[in-house]
C-alpha positions as CSV (number, residue, x, y, z in Angstrom):
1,X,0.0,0.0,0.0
2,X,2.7,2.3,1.1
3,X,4.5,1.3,-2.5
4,X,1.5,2.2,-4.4
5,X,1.0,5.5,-2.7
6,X,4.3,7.1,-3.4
7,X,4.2,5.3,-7.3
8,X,0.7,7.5,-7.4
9,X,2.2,10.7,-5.9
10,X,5.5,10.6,-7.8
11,X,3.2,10.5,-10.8
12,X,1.6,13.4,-9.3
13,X,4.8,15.8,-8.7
14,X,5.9,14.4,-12.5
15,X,2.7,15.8,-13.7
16,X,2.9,18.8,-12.1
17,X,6.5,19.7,-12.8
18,X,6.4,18.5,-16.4
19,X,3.1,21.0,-16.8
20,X,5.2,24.1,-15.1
21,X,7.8,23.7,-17.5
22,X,5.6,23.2,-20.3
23,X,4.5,26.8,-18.6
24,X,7.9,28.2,-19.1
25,X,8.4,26.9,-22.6
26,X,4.8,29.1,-23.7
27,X,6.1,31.9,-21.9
28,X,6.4,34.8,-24.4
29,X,6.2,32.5,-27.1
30,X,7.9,34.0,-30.0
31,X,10.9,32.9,-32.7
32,X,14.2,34.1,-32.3
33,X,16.7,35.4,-34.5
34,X,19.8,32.9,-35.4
35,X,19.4,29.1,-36.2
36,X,15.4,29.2,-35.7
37,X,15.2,30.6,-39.7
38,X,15.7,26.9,-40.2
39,X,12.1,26.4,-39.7
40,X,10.8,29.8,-41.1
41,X,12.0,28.2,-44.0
42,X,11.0,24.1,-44.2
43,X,8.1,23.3,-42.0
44,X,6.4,27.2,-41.4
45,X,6.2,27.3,-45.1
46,X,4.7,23.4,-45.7
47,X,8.6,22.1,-46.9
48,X,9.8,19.4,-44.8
49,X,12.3,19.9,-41.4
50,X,16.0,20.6,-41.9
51,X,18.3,17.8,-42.2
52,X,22.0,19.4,-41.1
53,X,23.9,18.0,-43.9
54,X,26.3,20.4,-45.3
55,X,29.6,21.7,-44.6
56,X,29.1,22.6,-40.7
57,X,28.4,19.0,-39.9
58,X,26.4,15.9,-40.4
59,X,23.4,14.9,-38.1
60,X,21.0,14.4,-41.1
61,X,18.2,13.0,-38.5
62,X,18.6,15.6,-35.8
63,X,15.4,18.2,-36.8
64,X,13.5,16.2,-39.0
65,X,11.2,15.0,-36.6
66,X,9.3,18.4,-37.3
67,X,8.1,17.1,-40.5
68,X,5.8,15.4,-38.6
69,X,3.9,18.6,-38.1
70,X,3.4,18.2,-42.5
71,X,0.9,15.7,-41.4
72,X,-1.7,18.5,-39.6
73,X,-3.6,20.7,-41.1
74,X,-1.5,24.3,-42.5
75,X,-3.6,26.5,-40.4
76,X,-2.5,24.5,-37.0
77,X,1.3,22.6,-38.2
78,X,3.0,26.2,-39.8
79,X,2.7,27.9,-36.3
80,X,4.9,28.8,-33.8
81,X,2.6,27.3,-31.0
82,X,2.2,23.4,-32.5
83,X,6.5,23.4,-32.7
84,X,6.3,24.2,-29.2
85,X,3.6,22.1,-28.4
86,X,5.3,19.2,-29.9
87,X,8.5,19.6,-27.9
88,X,6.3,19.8,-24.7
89,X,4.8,16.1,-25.8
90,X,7.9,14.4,-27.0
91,X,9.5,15.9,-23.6
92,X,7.2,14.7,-21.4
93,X,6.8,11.1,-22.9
94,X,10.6,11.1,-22.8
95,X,10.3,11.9,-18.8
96,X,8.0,9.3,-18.4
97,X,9.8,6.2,-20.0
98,X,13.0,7.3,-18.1
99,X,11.4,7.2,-15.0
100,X,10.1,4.0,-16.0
101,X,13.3,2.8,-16.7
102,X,14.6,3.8,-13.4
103,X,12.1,1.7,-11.6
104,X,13.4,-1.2,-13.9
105,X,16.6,-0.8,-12.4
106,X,16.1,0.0,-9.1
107,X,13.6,-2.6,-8.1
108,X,10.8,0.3,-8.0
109,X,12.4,2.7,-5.7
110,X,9.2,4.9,-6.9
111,X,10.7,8.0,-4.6
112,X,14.2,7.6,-5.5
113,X,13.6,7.6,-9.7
114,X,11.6,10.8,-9.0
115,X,14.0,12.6,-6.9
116,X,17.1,11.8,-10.1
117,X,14.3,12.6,-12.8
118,X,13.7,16.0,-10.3
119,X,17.7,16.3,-10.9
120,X,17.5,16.1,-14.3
121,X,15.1,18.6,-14.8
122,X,17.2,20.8,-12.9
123,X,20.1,20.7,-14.8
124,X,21.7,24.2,-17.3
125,X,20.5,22.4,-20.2
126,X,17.2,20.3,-20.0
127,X,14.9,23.7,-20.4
128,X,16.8,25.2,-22.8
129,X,17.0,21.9,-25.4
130,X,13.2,21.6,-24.7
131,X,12.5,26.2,-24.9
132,X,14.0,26.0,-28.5
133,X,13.4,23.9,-31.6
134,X,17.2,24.4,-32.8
135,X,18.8,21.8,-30.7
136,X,18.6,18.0,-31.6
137,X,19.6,16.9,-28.6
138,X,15.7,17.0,-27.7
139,X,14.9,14.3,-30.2
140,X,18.2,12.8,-29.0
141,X,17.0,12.5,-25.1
142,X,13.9,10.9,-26.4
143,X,16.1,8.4,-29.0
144,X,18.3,7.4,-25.8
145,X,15.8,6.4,-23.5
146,X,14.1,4.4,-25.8
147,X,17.4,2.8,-26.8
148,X,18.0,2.0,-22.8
149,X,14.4,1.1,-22.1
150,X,13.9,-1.6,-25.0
151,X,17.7,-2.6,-25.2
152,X,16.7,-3.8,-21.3
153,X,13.5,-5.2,-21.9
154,X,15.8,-7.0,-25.0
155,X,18.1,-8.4,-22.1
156,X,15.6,-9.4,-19.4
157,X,13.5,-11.2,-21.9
158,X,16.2,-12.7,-24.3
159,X,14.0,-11.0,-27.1
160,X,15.0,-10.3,-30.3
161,X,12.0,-7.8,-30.9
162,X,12.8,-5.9,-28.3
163,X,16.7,-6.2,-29.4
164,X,15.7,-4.8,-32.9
165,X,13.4,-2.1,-31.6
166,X,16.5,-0.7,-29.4
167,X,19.1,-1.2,-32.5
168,X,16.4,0.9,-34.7
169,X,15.9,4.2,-32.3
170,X,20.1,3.4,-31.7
171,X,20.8,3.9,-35.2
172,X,18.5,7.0,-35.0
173,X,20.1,8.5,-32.4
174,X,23.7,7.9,-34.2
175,X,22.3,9.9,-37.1
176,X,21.4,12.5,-34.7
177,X,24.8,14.2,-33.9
178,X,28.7,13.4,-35.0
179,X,30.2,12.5,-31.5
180,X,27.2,9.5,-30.4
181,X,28.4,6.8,-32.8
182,X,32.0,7.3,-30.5
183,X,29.7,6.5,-27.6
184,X,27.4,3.8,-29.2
185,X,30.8,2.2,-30.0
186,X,31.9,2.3,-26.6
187,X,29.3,0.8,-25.3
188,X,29.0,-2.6,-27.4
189,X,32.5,-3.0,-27.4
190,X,32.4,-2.6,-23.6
191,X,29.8,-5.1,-22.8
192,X,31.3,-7.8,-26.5
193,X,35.0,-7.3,-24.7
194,X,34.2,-7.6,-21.2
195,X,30.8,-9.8,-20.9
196,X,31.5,-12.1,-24.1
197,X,30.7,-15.3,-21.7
198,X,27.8,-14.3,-19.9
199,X,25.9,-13.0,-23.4
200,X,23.7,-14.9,-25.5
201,X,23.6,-15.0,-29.4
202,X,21.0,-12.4,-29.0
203,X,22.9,-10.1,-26.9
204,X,26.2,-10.7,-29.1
205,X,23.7,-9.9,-32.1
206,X,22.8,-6.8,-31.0
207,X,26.0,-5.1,-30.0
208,X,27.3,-6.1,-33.3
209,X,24.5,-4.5,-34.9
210,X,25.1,-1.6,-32.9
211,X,28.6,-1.7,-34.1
212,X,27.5,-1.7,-37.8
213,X,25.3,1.3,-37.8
214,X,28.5,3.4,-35.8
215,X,30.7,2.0,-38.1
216,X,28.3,2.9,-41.0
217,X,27.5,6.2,-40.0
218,X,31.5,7.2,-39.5
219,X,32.2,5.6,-42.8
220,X,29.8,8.2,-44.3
221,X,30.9,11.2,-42.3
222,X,34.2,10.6,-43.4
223,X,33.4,10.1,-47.5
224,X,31.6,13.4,-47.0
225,X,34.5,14.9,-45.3
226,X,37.6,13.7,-47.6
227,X,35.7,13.4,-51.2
228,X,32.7,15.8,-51.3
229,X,33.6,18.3,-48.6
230,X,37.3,18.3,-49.4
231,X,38.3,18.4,-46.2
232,X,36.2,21.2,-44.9
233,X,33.8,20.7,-42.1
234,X,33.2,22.2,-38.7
235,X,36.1,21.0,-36.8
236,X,38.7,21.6,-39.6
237,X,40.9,24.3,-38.2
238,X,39.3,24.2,-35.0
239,X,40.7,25.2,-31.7
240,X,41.2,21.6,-30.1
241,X,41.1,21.9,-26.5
242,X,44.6,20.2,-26.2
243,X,46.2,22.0,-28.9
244,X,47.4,25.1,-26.2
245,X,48.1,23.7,-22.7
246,X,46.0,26.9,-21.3
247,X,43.7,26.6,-23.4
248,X,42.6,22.8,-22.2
249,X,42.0,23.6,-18.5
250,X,39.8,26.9,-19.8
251,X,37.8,24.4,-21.5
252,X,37.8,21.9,-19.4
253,X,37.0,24.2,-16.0
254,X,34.4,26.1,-19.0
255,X,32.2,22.9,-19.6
256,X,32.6,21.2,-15.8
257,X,31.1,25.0,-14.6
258,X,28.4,24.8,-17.2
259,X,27.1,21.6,-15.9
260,X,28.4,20.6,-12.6
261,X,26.8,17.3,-12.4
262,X,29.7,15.9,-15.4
263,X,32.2,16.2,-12.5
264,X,30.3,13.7,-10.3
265,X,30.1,11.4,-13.3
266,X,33.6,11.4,-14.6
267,X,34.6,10.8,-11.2
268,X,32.1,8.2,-10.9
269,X,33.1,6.4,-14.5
270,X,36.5,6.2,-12.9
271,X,35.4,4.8,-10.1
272,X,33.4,2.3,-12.4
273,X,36.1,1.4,-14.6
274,X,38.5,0.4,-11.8
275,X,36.0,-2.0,-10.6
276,X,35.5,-3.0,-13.7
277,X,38.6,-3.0,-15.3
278,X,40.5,-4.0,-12.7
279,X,38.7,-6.2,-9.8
280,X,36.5,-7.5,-13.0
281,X,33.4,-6.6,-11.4
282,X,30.8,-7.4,-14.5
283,X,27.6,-7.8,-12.6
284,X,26.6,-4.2,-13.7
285,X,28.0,-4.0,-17.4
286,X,24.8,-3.0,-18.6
287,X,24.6,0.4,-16.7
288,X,28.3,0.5,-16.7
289,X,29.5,0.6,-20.3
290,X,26.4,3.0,-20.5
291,X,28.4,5.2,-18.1
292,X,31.5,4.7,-20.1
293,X,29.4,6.0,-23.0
294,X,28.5,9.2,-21.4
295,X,32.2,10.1,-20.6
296,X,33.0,9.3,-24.2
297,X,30.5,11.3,-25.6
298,X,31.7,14.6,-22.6
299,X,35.7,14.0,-23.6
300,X,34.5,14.6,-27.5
301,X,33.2,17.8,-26.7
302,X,35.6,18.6,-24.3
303,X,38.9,18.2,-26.7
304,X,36.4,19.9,-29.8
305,X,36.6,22.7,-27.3
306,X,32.7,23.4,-27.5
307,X,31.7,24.2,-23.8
308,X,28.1,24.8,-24.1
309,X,26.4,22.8,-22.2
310,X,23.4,21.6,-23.9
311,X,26.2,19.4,-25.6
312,X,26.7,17.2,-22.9
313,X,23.4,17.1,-21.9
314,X,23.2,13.3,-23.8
315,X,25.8,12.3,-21.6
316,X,23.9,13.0,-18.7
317,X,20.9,11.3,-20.0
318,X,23.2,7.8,-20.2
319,X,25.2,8.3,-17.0
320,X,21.7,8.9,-15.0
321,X,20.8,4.9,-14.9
322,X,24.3,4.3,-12.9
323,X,23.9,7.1,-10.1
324,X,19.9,5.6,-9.9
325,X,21.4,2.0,-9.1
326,X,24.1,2.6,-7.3
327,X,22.6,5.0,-5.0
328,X,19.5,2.6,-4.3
329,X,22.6,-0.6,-3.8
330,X,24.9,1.7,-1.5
331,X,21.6,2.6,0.5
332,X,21.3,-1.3,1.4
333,X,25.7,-2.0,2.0
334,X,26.9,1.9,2.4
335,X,24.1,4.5,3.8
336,X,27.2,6.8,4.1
337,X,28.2,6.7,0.4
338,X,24.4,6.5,-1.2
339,X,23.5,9.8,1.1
340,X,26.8,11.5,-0.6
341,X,25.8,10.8,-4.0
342,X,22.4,12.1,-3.1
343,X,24.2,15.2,-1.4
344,X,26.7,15.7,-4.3
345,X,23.9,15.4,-7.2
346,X,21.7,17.6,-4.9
347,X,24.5,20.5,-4.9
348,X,25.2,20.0,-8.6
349,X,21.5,20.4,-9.3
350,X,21.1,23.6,-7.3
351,X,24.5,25.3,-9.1
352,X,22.8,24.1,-12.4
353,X,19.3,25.4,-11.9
354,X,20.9,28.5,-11.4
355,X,22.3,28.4,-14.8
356,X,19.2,26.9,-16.3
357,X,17.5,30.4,-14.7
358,X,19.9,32.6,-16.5
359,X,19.5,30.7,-20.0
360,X,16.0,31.2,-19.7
361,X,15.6,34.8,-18.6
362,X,17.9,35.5,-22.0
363,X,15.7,33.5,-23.7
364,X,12.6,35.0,-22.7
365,X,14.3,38.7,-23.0
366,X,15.7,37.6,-26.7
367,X,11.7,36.3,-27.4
368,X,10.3,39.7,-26.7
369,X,13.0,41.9,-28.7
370,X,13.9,39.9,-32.1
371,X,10.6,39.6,-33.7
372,X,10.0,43.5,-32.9
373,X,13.0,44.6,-34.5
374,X,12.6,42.4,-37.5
375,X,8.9,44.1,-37.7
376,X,10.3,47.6,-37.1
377,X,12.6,46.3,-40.5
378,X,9.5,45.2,-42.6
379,X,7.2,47.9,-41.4
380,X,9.9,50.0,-42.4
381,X,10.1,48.6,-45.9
382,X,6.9,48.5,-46.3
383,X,6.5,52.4,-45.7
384,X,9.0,52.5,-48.9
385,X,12.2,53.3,-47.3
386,X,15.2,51.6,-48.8
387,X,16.6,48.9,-46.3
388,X,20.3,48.7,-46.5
389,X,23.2,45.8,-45.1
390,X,26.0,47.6,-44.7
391,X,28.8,44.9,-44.9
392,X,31.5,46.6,-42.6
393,X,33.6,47.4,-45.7
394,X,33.9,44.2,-47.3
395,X,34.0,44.4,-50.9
396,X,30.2,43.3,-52.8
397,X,32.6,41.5,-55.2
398,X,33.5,38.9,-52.6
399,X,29.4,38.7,-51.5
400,X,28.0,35.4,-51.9
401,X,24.8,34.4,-49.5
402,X,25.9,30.8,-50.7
403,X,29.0,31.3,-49.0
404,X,30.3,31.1,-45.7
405,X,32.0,34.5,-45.6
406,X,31.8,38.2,-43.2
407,X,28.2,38.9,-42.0
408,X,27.1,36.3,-44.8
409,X,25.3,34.6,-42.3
410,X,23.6,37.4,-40.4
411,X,22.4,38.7,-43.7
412,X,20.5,35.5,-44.8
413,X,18.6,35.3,-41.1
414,X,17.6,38.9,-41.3
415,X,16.4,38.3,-45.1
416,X,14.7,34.8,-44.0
417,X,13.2,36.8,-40.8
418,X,11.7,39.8,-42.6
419,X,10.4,37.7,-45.7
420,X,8.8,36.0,-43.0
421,X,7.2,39.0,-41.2
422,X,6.2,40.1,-44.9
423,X,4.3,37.1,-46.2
424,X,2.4,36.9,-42.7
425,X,1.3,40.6,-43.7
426,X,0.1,39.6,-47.5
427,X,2.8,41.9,-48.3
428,X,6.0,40.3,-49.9
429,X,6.9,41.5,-53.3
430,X,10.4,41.2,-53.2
431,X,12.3,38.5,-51.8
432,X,15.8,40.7,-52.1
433,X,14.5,43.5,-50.1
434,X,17.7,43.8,-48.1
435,X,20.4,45.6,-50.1
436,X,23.7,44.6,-49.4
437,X,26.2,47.7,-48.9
438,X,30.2,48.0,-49.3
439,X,30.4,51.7,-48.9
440,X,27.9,54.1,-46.4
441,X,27.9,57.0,-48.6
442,X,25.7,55.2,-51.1
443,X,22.8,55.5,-48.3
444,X,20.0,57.2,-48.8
445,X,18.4,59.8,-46.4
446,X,15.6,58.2,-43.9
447,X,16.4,55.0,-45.2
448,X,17.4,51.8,-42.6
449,X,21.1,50.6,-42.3
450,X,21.6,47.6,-40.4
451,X,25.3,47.4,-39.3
452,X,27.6,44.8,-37.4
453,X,27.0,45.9,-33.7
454,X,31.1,45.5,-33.8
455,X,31.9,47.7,-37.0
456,X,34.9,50.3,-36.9
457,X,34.5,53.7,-34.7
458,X,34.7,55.6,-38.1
459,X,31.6,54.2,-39.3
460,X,29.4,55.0,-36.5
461,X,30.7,58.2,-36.4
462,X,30.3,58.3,-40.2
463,X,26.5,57.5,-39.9
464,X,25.9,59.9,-36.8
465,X,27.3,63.0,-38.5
466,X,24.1,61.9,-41.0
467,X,21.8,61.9,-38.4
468,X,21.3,58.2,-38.1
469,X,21.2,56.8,-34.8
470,X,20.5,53.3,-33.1
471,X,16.8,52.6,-33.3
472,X,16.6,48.8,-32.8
473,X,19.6,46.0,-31.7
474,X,19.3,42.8,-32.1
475,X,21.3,39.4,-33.1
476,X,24.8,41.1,-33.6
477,X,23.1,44.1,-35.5
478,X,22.3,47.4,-34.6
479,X,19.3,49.2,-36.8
480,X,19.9,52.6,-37.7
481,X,17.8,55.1,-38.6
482,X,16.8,59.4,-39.1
């Protein structure tokens, strides 16, 4: 009775949380400038989502769960509210198997799964991968614990099905973003190399498969890189974290401030891997070579040098499952160690929700000022005043919106932004209505210059002795105007 009482109120508090953060994503619902012109131009206009495949990268599957939103009708699928609403669902569902899956492993420790899923929502980066539709580790988060959940029910029951099920959202979520098919690789060849005699066929089956599609997708990424990419791709020329000694403990002390709970776990995987490695404790492969997944997965961001950290937030998601069992085994052999972990997660969770606050009160402030300077833009245009790009004295010979190139990119989101704004008013005749400028002199009077918020002194001193001043900022521009 007492069991069934805290299952129903855990499922109660998950309800409730799940629906205040749902809350928070609604807040002040709005696009905002940057990567969301992905959608302004695929699923807002009827096209299907963006598959990242070009020269930054290659995670073809990470946003095209969007196109699902193709399948409702235009006047409710191209809006703002049914992206959001969508993240909200495949959130919560996501919540609900994990916490599921804890109670698989810790023989239905109702209150302690909702006190690590409580964790989890506390983290820097679970609201702001769930506030925006840009990031893929949302889809990814909901990939992963479908792997875990099915690749156990595979394990418990000897079942192929389930085996195949897991190996299907696996190979999904490898296709998601470069750095996972490292960690998928890690952890088959973990649990082939170290449990080979207690696996069946089934088991052996599966982690090879699991092996194939990593070894598949790298194959890919690296034709794409060598022979149609020549060489170029995101991390080519990059500042590795290990390539300046100084410059590797900045990173590193960057990313373990950003999310404080990867210090528990990379102390915890080395705890782990001594026991595993080296007293050959395998009664916990399963969660374990999960945990050697997540570090994997962290150390690849860590020597790319990208300390954001909605990176590592699929890391988290795989380490979880060990710091759920261990802290429910210690409880029974070592109260003193499980209430540390419970302390340590606790303080981690705190430092991170105060993070998580910050990302969100940007988020909310950038939600209320983009979209009203890119209407201030169209409004402007259509008034009939010339809208100029003032390229920061970079020659219009060397101007390609194709190219990768000096304020290339901010010019194409402002162009996809207001052609937005435009068609919403019935009002777009011109797709081009942003005229790209080498020199300021060729401005006309009460026309609008956007400008690099950083552009040389002389400039801004150029366009105030015209009587233009600041009238909107946003998105590394600065909107002048008479």
């Amino acid at each position: 009775m007492h069991s069934k009482f805290v299952r129903n109120l855990s499922y109660l508090i998950l309800i409730i949380s799940l629906a205040m953060i749902g809350c928070l994503i609604f807040k002040d619902l709005n696009w905002v400038l940057g990567d969301d012109e992905l959608f302004l131009r695929t699923t807002m206009i009827g096209k299907p989502s963006h598959a990242w495949t070009g020269r930054g990268g290659f995670w073809p599957l990470g946003l095209c769960d969007y196109s699902i939103l193709l399948l409702l009708p235009q006047a409710i699928g191209q809006t703002i509210e049914a992206h959001f609403a969508y993240n909200i669902i495949i959130m919560s569902i996501s919540v609900f198997i994990l916490y599921h899956f804890f109670n698989k492993i810790d023989e239905k420790n109702y209150g302690l799964s909702l006190f690590f899923i409580l964790i989890l929502f506390c983290v820097s980066s679970f609201l702001q991968i769930h506030n925006s539709c840009i990031y893929p580790e949302r889809m990814m988060f909901f990939m992963q614990v479908l792997f875990m959940y099915f690749w156990l029910k595979g394990y418990q029951n000897r079942s192929m099905m389930f085996y195949l099920l897991s190996w299907i959202f696996c190979t999904y979520l490898i296709f998601s973003k470069e750095p996972i098919f490292g960690a998928v690789l890690v952890i088959a060849l973990t649990n082939l190399i170290f449990g080979w005699n207690q696996l069946t066929e089934k088991d052996r089956s599966f982690h090879f498969l699991q092996i194939f599609s990593a070894l598949t997708y790298l194959g890919i990424y690296i034709y794409r890189y060598f022979y149609r990419n020549g060489g170029e791709s995101l991390y080519n020329g990059g500042n590795f974290a290990f390539s300046q000694g100084v410059d590797a403990l900045n990173t590193v002390k960057a990313i373990f401030v950003g999310e404080p709970l990867l210090g528990l776990i990379f102390l915890f995987a080395l705890v782990r891997a001594y026991f595993v490695f080296v007293k050959s404790d395998r009664r916990t492969l399963f969660i374990d070579s999960l945990l050697f997944g997540a570090a994997a997965y962290a150390i690849a961001y860590i020597i790319l040098s990208f300390t954001s950290s909605y990176y590592v937030f699929p890391s988290l998601v795989f380490a979880f499952p060990s710091l759920v069992f261990w802290t429910d085994y210690l409880w029974k052999e070592n109260k003193f160690a499980s209430i540390l972990i419970v302390l340590l997660c606790g303080g981690a969770a705190y430092l991170s929700f105060n993070i998580s606050k910050d990302f969100a009160q940007n988020a909310y402030k950038l939600r209320n000022n983009d979209m009203k300077v890119v209407d201030f833009i169209a409004d402007s245009y259509m008034k009939g005043k010339y809208v100029f790009f003032f390229m920061d004295g970079e020659p219009l010979s060397r101007f390609n919106t194709s190219m990768n190139g000096k304020n290339v990119w901010e010019f194409n989101v402002y162009s996809h932004f207001t052609n937005y704004v435009l068609k919403k008013k019935n009002y777009l005749r011109d797709k081009n209505i942003l005229r790209p400028l080498e020199k300021l002199e060729y401005i006309f009077d009460d026309s609008i210059v956007m400008c690099p918020v950083n552009m040389e002194q002389k400039y801004k001193k150029y366009l105030n002795s015209r009587g233009f001043r600041v009238l909107r900022s946003a998105y590394n521009i600065d909107v002048y105007g008479q």
